[in-house]
N, C-alpha and C positions, 0 to 999 in steps of 0.2 A: 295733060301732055305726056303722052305713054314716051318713058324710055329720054327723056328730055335731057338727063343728066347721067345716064346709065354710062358713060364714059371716065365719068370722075374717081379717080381712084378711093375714095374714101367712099365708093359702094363698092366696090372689087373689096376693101377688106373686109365688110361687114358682110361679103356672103361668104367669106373666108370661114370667120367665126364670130363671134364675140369680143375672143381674147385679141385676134389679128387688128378688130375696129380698134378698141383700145390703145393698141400700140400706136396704134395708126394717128390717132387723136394726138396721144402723152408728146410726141415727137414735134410738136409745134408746143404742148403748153408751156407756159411763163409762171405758172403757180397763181395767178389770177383768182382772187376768191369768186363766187358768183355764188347767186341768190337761189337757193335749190327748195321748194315747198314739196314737205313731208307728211304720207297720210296714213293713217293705222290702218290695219287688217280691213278694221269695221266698215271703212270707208269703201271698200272696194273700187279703188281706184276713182272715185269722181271729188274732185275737190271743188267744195260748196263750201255753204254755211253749216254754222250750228244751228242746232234747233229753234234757239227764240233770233235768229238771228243776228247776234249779238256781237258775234265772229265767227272763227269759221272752223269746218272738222279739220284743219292741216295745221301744223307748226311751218312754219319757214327759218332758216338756218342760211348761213356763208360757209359753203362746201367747197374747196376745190376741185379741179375738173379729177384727178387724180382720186382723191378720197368718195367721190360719187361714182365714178366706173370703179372704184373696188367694193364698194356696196351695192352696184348693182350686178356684177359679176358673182359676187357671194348668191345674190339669191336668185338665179337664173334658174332654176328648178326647184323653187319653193310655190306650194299649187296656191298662196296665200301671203305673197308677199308683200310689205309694206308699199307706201305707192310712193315714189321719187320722182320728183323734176325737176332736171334746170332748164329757166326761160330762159329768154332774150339775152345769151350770152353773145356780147361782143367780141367777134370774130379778131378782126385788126387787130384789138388787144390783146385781147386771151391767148390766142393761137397764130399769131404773124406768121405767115405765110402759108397758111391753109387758102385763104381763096385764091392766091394764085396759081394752086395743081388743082383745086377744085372752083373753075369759076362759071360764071353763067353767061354764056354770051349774046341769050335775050336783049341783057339791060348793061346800060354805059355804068364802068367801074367805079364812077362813086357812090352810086344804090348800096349802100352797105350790107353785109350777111349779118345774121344775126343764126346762133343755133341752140335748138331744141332737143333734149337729152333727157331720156327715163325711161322707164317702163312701163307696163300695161298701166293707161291712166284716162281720164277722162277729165277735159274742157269742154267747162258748158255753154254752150250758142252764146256769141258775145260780138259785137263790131267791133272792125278797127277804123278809125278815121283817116287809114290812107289803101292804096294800092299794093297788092299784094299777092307775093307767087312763092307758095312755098315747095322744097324738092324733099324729098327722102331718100337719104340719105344709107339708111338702116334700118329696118323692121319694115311695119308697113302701116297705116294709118284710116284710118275711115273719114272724112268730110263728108258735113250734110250742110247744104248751106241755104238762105234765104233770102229772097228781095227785100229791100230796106222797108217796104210797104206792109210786110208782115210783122214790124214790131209792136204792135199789139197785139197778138195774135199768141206772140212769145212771152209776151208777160216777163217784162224787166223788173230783175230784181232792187235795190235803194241804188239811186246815185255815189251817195255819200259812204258806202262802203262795199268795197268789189275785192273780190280772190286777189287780183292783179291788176287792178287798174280798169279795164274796159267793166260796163254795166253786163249784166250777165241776166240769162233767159231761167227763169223759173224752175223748169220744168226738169223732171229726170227723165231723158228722153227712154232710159231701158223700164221707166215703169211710170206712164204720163198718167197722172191724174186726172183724167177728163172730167169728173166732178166738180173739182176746182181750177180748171184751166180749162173750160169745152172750148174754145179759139183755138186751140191748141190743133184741133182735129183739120181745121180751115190750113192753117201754117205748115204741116206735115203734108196737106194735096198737092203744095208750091216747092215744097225742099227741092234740090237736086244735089245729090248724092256719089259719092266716088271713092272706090277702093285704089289706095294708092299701094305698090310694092317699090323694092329700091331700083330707083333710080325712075322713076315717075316726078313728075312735077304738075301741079295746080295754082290757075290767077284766082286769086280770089279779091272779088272788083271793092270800090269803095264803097264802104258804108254797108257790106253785105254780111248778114249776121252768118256765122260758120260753128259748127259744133265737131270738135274735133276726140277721136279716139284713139288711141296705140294698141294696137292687138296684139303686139310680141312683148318677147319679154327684157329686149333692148331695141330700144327706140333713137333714131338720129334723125333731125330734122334742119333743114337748112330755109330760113326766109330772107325774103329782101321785101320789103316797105319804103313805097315811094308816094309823096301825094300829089296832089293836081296843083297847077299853080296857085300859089297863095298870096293874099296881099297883106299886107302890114299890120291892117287894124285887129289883127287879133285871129284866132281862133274861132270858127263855127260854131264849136262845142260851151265856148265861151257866151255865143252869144243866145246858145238854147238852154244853157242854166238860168241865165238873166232873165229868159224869156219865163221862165218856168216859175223863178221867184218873184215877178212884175207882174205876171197877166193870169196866171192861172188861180190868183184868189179873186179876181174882181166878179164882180156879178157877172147873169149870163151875156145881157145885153151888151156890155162893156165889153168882153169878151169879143163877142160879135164882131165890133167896131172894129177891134183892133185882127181882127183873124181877116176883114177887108182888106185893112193897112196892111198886111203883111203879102197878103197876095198881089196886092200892086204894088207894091215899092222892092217886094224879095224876090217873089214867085212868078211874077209874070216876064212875058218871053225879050226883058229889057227894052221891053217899049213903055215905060211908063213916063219917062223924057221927052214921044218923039216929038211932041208938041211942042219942043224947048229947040233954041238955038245951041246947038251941038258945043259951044264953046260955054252956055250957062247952065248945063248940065250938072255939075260940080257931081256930090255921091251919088248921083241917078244914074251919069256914066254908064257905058257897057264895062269899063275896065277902069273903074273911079284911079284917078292920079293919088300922090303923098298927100297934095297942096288941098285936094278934096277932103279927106279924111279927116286932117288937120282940122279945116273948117267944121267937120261936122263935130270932133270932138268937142270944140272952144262953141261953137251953138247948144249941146245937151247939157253944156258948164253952164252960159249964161240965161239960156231960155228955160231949159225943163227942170232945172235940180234949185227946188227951195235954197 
């Protein structure tokens, strides 16, 4: 979305300068610490793991927004400078009253901002489990992104330990491995790709893996994350660990069985009821009720669990 927020004054300062973004920033902060991951020289900017996997090439530290713009300001002309970022800084708090001179008028005001702050850096292809538009802010960014149907192709890295939270793609996109990732070649035919400058904005849909760059040497990013209606019983993600710890050791055939089960009861086009009386539907529903859920919890209690 060329030029989508190119209105908001906090792109007016950052083509100002640097030093202008900054002020521009300091004047709403509250001293808020926030969570800033730090990478060496070595790293060149992509924060990954370590080599046995074990954890990762970055430290992470509680920066203020203050002591992070004066270290990234120090090394604004260094050809090899350490890599910094802060994530998912909450805007509301940190900064109160920044999205009111900088707001989005896409999305209803309680989509909350959240901003992204660093330098030349690299995020490696990873999902997020909701809806998502992010703007720049300052500098300018590279997006490469993919259909949900190519995460195999991406080669996710463990569940159980990620940079930040989301599962993360294998691959060093500036030097891929096709040796040991040839899928890889199939997933790069699919990407679609986008050079953001400031005051650019991009949706980036659900569940769509995204590999994100910074090519300057201060970087401002502005997101808002929103997700689809959600019911009660929990989490998606919730129910794809379970699934993963339940069915992926059973034999093939078992397997089989249960990859049927999921396609008529999850995947099919909510007709798997319609043979039922619409009132004795319970979690087969197109939009299961409380009263359903309930039920199904107190049935996996007394039927399926030794």
């Amino acid at each position: 979305m060329r030029g989508a927020v190119s209105d908001w004054p906090v792109v007016q300062a950052g083509k100002d300068s640097p030093e202008a973004l900054a002020r521009y920033l300091l004047q709403f902060d509250r001293g808020q610490l926030a969570r800033a991951m730090v990478a060496p020289t070595a790293a060149k900017g992509r924060f990954f793991y370590n080599e046995a996997l074990t954890g990762f090439n970055f430290r992470t530290e509680s920066l203020s927004l203050g002591s992070a713009l004066d270290l990234l300001l120090d090394n604004l002309n260094d050809p090899q400078p350490i890599a910094l970022a802060i994530q998912s800084l909450q805007l509301w708090s940190a900064l109160p009253g920044f999205e009111r001179e900088n707001a989005l008028t896409l999305l209803p005001g309680s989509v909350e901002p959240r901003a992204w702050l660093g330098n030349r850096a690299v995020v490696a292809a990873h999902f997020d489990p909701s809806e998502n538009i992010a703007c720049v802010a300052a500098g300018s960014r590279r997006f490469t992104l993919f259909p949900p149907d190519q995460v195999k192709n991406l080669y996710p890295g463990p569940f159980e330990l990620t940079p930040a939270g989301p599962t993360i793609s294998m691959v060093d996109f500036d030097r891929p491995d096709l040796a040991a990732y040839p899928r890889f070649a199939r997933a790069i035919s699919q990407a679609r790709t986008a050079e953001l400058a400031p005051g650019d904005a991009i949706y980036i849909p659900y569940l769509w893996w995204h590999h994100v760059r910074s090519t300057e040497p201060l970087n401002l990013l502005i997101n808002y994350w929103w997700s689809p209606p959600a019911f009660t019983a929990g989490h998606p993600i919730e129910a794809l660990v379970h699934a993963m710890a339940a069915i992926r050791g059973l034999p093939p055939k078992a397997r089989a069985a249960w990859e049927a089960m999921f396609d008529h009861y999850v995947f099919s086009e909510n007709d798997s009821a319609d043979h039922l009386p619409e009132a004795r539907r319970g979690i087969q529903a197109e939009r299961p009720d409380q009263e359903a859920f309930g039920w199904a919890h107190d049935l996996i209690a007394s039927r399926y669990r030794p």
